[in-house]
Short mmCIF file of the C-alpha atoms (twelve columns), coordinates in Angstrom:
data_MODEL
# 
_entry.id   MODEL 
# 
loop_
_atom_site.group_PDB 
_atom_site.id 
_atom_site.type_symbol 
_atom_site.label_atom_id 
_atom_site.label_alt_id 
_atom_site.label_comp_id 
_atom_site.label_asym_id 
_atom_site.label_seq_id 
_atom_site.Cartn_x 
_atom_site.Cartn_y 
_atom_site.Cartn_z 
_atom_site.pdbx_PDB_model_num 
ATOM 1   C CA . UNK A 1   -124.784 -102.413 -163.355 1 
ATOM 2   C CA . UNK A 2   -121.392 -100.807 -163.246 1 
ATOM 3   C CA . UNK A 3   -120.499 -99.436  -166.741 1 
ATOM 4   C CA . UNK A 4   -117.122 -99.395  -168.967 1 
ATOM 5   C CA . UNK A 5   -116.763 -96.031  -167.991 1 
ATOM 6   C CA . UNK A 6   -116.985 -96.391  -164.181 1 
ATOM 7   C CA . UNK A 7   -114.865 -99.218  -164.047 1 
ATOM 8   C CA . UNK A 8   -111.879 -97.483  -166.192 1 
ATOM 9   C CA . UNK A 9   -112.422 -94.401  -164.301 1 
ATOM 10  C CA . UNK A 10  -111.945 -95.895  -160.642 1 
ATOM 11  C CA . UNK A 11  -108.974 -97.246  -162.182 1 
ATOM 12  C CA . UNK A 12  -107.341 -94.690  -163.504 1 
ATOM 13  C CA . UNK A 13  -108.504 -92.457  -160.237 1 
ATOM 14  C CA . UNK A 14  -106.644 -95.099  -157.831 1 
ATOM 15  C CA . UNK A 15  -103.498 -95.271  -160.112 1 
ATOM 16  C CA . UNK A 16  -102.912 -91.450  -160.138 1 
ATOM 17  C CA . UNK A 17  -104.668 -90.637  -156.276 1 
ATOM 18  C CA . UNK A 18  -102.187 -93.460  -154.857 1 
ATOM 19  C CA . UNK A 19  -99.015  -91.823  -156.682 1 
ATOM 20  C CA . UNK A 20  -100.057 -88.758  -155.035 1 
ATOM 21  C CA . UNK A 21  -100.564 -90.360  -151.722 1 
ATOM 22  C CA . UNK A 22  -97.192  -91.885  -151.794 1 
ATOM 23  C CA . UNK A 23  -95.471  -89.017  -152.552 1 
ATOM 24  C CA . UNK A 24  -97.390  -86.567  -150.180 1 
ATOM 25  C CA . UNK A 25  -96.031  -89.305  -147.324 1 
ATOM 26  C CA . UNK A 26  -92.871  -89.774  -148.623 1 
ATOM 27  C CA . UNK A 27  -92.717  -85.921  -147.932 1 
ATOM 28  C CA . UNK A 28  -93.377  -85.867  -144.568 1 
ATOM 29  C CA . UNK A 29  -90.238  -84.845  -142.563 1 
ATOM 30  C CA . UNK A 30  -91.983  -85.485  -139.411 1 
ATOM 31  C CA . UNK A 31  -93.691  -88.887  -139.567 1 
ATOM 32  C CA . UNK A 32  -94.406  -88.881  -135.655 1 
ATOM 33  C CA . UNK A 33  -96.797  -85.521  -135.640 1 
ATOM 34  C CA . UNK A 34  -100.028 -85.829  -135.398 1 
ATOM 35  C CA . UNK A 35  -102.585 -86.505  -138.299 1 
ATOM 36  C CA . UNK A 36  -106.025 -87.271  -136.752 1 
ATOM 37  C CA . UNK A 37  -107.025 -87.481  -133.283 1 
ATOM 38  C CA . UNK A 38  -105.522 -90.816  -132.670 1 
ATOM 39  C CA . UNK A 39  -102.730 -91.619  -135.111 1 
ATOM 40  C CA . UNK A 40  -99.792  -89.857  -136.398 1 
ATOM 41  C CA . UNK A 41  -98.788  -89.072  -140.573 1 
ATOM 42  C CA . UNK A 42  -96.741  -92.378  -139.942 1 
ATOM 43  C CA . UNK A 43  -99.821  -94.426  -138.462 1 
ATOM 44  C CA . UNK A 44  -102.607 -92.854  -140.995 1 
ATOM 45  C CA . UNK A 45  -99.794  -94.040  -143.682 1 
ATOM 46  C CA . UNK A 46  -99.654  -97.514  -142.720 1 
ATOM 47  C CA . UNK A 47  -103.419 -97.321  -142.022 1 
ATOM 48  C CA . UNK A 48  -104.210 -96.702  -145.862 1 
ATOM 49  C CA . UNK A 49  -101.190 -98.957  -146.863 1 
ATOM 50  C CA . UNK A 50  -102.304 -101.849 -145.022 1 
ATOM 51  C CA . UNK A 51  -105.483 -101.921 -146.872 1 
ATOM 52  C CA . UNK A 52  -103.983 -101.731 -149.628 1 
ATOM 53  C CA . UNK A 53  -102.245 -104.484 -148.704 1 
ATOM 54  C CA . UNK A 54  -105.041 -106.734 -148.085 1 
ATOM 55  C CA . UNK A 55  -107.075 -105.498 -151.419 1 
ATOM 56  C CA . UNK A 56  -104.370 -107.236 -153.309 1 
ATOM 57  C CA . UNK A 57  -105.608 -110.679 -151.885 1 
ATOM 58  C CA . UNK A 58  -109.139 -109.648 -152.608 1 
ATOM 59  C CA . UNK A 59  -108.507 -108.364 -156.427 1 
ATOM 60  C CA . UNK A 60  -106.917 -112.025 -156.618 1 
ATOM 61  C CA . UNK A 61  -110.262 -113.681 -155.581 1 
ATOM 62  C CA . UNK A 62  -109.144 -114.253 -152.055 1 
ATOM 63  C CA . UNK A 63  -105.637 -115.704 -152.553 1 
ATOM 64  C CA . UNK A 64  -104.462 -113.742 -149.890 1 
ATOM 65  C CA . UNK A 65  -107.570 -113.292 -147.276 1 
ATOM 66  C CA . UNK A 66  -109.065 -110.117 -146.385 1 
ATOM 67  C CA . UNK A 67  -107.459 -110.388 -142.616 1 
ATOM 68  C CA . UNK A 68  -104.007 -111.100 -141.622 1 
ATOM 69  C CA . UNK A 69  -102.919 -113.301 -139.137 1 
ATOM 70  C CA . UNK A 70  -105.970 -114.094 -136.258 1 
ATOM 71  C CA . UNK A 71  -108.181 -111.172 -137.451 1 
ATOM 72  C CA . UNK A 72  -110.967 -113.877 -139.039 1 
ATOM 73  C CA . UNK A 73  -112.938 -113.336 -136.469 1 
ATOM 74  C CA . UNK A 74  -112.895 -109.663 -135.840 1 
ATOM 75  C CA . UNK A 75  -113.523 -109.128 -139.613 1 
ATOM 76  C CA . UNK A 76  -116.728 -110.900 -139.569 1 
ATOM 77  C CA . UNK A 77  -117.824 -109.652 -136.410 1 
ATOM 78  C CA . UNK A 78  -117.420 -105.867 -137.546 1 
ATOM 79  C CA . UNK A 79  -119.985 -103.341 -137.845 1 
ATOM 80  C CA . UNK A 80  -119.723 -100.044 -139.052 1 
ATOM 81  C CA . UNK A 81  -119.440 -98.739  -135.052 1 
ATOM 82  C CA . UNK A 82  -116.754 -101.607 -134.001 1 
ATOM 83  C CA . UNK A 83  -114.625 -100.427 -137.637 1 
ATOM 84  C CA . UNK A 84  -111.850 -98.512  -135.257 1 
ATOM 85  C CA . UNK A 85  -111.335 -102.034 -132.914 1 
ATOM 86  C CA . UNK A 86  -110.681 -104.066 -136.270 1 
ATOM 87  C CA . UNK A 87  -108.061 -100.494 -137.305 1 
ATOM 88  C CA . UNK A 88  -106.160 -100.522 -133.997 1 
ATOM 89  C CA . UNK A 89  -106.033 -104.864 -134.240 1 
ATOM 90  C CA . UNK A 90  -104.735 -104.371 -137.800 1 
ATOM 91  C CA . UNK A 91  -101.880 -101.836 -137.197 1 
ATOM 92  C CA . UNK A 92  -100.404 -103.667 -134.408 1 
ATOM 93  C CA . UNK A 93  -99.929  -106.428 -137.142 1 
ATOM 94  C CA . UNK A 94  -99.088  -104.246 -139.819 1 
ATOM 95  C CA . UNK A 95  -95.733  -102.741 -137.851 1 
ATOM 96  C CA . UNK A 96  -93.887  -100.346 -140.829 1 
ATOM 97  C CA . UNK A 97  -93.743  -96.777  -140.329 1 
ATOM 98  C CA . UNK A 98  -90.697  -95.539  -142.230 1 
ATOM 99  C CA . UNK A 99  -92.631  -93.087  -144.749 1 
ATOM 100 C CA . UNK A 100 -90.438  -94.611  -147.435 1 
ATOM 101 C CA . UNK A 101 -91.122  -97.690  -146.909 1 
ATOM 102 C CA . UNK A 102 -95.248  -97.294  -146.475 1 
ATOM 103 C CA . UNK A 103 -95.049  -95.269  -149.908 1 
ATOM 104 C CA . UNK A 104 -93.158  -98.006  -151.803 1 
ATOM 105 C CA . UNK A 105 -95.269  -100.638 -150.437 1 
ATOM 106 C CA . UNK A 106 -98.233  -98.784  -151.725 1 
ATOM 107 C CA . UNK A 107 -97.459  -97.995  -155.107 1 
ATOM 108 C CA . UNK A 108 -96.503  -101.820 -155.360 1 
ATOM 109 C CA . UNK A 109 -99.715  -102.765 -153.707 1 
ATOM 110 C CA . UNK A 110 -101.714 -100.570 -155.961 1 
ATOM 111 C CA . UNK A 111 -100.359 -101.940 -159.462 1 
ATOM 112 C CA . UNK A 112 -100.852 -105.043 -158.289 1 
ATOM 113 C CA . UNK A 113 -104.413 -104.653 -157.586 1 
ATOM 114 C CA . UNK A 114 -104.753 -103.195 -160.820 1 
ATOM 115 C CA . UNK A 115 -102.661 -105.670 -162.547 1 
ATOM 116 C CA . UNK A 116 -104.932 -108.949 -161.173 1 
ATOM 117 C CA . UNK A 117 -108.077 -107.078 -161.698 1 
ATOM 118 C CA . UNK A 118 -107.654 -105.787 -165.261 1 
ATOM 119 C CA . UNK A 119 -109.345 -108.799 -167.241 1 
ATOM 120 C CA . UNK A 120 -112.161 -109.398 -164.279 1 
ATOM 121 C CA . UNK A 121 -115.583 -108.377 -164.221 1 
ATOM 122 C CA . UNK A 122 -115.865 -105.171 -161.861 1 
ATOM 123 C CA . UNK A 123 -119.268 -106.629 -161.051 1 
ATOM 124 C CA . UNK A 124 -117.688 -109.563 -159.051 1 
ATOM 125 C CA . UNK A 125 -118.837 -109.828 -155.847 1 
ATOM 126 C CA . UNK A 126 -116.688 -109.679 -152.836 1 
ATOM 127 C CA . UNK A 127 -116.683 -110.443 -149.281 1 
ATOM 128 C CA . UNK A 128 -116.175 -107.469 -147.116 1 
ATOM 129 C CA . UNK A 129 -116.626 -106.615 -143.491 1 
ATOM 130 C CA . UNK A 130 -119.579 -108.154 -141.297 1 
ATOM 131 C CA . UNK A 131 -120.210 -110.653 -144.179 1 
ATOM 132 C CA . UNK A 132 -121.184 -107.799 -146.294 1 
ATOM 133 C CA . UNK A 133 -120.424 -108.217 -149.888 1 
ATOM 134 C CA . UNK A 134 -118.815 -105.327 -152.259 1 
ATOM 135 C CA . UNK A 135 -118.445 -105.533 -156.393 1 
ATOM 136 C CA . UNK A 136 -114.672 -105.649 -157.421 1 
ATOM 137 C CA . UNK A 137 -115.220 -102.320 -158.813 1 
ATOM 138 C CA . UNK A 138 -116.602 -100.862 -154.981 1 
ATOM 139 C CA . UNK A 139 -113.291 -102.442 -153.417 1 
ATOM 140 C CA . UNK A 140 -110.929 -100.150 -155.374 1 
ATOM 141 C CA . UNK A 141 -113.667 -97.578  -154.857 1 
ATOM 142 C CA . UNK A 142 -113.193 -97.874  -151.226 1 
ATOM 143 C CA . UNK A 143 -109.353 -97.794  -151.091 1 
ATOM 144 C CA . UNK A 144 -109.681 -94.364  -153.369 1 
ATOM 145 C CA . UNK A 145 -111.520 -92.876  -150.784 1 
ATOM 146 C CA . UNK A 146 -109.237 -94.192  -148.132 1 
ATOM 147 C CA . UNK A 147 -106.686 -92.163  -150.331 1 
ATOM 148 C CA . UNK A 148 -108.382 -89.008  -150.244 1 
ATOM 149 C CA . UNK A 149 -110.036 -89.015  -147.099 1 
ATOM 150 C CA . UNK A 150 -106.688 -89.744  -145.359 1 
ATOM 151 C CA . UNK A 151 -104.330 -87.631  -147.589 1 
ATOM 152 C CA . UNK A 152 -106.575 -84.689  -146.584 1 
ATOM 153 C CA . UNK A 153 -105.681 -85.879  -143.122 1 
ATOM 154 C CA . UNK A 154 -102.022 -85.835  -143.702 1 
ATOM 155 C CA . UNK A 155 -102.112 -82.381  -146.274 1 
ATOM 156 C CA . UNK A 156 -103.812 -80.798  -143.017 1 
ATOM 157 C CA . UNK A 157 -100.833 -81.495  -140.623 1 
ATOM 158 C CA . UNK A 158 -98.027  -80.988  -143.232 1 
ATOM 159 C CA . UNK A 159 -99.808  -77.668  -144.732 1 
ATOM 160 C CA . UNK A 160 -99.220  -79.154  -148.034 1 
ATOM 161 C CA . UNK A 161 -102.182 -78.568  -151.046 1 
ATOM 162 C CA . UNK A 162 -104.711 -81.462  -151.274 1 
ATOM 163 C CA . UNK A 163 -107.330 -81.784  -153.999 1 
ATOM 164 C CA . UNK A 164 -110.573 -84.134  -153.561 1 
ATOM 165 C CA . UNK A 165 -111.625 -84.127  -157.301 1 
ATOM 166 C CA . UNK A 166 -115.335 -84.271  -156.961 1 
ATOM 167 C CA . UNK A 167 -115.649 -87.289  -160.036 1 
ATOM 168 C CA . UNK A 168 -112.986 -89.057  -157.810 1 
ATOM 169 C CA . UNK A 169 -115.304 -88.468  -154.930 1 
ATOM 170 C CA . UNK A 170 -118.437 -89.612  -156.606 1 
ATOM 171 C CA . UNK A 171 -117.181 -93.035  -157.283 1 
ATOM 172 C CA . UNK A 172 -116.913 -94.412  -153.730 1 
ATOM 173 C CA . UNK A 173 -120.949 -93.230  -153.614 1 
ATOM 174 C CA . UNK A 174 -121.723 -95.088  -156.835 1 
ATOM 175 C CA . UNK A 175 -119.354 -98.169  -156.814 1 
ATOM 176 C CA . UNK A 176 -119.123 -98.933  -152.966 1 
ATOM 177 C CA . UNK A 177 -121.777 -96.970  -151.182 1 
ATOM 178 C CA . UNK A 178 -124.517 -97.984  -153.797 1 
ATOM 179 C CA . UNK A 179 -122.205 -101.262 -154.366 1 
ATOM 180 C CA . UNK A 180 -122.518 -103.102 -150.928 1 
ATOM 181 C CA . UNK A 181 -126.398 -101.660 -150.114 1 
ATOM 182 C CA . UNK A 182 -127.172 -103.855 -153.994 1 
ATOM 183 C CA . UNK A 183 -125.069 -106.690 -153.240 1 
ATOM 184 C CA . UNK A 184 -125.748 -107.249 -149.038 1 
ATOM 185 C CA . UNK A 185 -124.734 -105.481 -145.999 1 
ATOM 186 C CA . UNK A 186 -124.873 -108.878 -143.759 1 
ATOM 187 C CA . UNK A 187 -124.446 -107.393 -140.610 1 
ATOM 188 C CA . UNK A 188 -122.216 -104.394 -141.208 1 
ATOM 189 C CA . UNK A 189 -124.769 -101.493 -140.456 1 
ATOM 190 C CA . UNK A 190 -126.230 -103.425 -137.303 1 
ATOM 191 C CA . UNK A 191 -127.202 -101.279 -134.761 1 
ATOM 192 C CA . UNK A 192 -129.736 -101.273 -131.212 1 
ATOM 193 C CA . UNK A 193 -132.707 -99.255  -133.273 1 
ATOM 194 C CA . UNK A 194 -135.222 -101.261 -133.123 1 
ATOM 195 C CA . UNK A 195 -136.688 -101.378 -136.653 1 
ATOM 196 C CA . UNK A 196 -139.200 -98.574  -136.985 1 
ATOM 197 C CA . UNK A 197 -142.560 -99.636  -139.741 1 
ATOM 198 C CA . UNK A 198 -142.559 -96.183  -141.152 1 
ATOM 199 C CA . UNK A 199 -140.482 -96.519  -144.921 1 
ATOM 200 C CA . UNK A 200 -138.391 -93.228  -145.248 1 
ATOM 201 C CA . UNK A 201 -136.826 -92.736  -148.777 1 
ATOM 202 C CA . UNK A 202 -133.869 -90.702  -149.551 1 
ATOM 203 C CA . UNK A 203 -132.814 -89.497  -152.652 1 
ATOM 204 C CA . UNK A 204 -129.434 -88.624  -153.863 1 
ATOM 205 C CA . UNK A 205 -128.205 -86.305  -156.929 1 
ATOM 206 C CA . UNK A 206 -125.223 -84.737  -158.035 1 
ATOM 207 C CA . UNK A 207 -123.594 -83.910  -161.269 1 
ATOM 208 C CA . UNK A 208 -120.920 -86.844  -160.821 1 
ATOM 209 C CA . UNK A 209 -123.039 -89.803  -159.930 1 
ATOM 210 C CA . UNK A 210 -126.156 -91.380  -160.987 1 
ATOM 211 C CA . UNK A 211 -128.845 -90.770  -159.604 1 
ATOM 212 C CA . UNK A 212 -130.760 -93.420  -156.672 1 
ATOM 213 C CA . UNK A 213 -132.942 -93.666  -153.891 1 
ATOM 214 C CA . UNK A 214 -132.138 -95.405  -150.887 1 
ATOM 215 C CA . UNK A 215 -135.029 -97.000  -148.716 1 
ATOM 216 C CA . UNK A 216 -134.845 -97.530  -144.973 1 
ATOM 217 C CA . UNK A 217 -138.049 -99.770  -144.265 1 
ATOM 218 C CA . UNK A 218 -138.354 -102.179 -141.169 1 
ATOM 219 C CA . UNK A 219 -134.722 -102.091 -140.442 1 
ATOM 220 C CA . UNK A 220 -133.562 -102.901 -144.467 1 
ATOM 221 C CA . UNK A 221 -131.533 -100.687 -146.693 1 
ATOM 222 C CA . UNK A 222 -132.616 -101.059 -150.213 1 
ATOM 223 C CA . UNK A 223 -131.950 -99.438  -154.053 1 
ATOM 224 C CA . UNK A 224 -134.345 -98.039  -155.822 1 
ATOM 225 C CA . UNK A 225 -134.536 -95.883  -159.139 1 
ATOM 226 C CA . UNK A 226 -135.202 -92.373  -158.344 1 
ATOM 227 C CA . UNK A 227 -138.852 -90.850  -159.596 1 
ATOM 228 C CA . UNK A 228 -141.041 -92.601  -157.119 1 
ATOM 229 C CA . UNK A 229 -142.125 -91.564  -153.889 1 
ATOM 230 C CA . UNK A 230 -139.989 -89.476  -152.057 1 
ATOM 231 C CA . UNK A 231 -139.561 -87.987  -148.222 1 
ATOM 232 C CA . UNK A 232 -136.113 -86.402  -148.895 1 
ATOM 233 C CA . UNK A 233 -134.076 -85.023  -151.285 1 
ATOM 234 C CA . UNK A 234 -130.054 -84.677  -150.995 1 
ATOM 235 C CA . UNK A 235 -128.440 -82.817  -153.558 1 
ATOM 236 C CA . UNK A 236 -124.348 -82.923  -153.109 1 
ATOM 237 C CA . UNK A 237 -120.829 -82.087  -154.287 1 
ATOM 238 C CA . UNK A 238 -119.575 -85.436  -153.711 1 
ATOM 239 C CA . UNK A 239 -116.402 -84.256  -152.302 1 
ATOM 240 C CA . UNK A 240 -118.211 -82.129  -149.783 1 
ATOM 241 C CA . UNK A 241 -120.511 -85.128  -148.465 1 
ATOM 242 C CA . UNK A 242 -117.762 -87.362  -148.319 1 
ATOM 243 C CA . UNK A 243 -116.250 -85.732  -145.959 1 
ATOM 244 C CA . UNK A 244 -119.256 -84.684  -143.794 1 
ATOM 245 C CA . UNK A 245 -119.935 -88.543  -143.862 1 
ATOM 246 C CA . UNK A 246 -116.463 -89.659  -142.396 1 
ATOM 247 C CA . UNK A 247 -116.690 -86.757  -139.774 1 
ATOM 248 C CA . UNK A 248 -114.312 -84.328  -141.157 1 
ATOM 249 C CA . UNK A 249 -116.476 -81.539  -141.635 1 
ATOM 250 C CA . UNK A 250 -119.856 -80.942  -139.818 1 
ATOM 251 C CA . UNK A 251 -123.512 -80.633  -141.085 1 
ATOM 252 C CA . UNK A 252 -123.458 -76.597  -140.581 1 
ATOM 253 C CA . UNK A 253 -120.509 -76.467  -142.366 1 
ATOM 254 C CA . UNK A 254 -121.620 -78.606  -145.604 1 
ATOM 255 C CA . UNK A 255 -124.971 -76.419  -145.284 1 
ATOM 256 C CA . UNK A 256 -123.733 -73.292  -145.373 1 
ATOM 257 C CA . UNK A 257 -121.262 -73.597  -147.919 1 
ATOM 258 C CA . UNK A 258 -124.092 -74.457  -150.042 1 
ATOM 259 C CA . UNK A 259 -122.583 -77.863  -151.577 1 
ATOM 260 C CA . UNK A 260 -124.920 -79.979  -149.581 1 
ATOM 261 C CA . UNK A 261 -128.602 -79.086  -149.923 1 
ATOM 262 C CA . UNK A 262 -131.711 -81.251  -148.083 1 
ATOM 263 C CA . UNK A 263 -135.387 -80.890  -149.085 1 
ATOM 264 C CA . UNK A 264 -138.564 -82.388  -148.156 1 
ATOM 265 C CA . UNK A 265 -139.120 -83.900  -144.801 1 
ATOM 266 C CA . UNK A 266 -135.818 -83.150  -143.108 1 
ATOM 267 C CA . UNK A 267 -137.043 -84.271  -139.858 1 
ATOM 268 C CA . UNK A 268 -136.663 -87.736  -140.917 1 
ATOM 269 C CA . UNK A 269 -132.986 -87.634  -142.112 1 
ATOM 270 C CA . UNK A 270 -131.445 -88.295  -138.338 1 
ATOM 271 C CA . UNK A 271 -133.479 -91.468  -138.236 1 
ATOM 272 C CA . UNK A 272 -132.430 -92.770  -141.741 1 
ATOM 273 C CA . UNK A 273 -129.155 -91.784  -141.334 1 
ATOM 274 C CA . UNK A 274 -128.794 -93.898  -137.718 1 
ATOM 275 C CA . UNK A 275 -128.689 -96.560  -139.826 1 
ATOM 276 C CA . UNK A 276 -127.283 -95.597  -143.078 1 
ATOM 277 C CA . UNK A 277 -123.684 -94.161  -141.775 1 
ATOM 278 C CA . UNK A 278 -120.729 -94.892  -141.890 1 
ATOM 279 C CA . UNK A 279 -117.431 -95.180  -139.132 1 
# 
């Protein structure tokens, strides 16, 4: 169930993280120089604008579809390891790179999203990659993260100050993590493992989200309520474990700083986790 609360705070979070956003790129007196290991301030830009862009079709209910032209088939094809073909497919179609531009785009983008999806029920299920479904309130969810994730990204190169408010964090886990593991991954965390009998739950806590238990059990992801049996406990800042999930910050790292603690039977983690991950 996603609450009043949740679904006003996501919205609020995406309204004032893509301002930010827009004006951190709009900033950016060298659009060209390099952001991440494969794309530039201008290409992370369009990256995050982009899906913007197509989040205003799926706010609508699907007026405008998910993919743009002749990417049907790559969307439904995609897994969580094949994310970065549908990326480089999508910003060879999505051609704007003038920071100005990208930034207005978004912050038009964004209140429209808002705007269609104010009298809807965040509950609403949506398609998503690999026939995966997402609640409305995941999808905006997912662009926040998008925001911060890649904003850090951009902060980084232009050695400008870039906060990752934890609450802000804690709603992609809660809304889209928890969201498309309730509602069906379809084929979006596929993988070669074969599907091992042994059922290893994980459990998650932090001050900013509520509290669950994922089970990995002959190949199958599901939600549980936390209390039962238990092989691992993962106590997070959500910022912290956001990043560490999307490869911006490694495991010793998150350890040591003491915002991402394991207990239990740790030993089973890297198995769980080769199939709960994401790109």
């Amino acid at each position: 169930m996603i609450s009043s609360d949740q679904w006003h705070a996501v919205r609020a979070a995406l309204e004032v993280t893509g301002e930010r956003f827009a004006a951190l790129v709009e900033s950016a007196r060298d659009p060209g120089a390099r952001a991440t290991r494969h794309w530039s301030v201008a290409d992370t830009a369009a990256h995050v604008a982009a899906i913007a862009f197509q989040y205003t079709g799926l706010a609508r209910g699907g007026e405008r579809a998910l993919p743009m032209g002749g990417l049907a088939e790559q969307v439904a094809a995609t897994t969580v390891d094949t994310v970065a073909v549908l990326n480089e497919l999508t910003l060879r179609q999505f051609t704007e790179r003038d920071p100005g531009a990208l930034a207005r785009g978004l912050r038009t983008d964004i209140r429209e999203i808002l705007r269609v999806s104010a009298e809807l029920d965040p509950a609403l299920p949506v398609p998503w990659l690999g026939g995966s479904r997402v609640p409305l309130a995941g999808i905006l969810a997912h662009l926040l993260n998008e925001l911060l994730i890649h904003g850090r990204d951009i902060a980084r190169r232009l050695r400008a100050r870039w906060a990752i408010p934890p609450a802000h964090a804690g709603l992609f886990i809660d809304l889209f993590l928890v969201g498309v593991l309730r509602y069906g991954v379809g084929r979006l965390l596929d993988n070669d493992q074969a599907p091992r009998e042994r059922r290893i739950a994980v459990e998650l806590r932090s001050a900013y989200t509520v509290a669950v238990t994922l089970v990995l059990h002959r190949g199958r992801v599901t939600v549980e309520q936390p209390g039962g049996a238990t092989d691992v406990r993962l106590s997070f800042d959500p910022a912290t474990l956001n990043l560490l999930m999307f490869h911006r910050i490694g495991g010793a790292r998150a350890l040591l700083s003491g915002k991402v603690r394991v207990r239990g039977r740790v030993w089973l983690l890297p198995t769980f986790l080769r199939t709960v991950r994401l790109p």
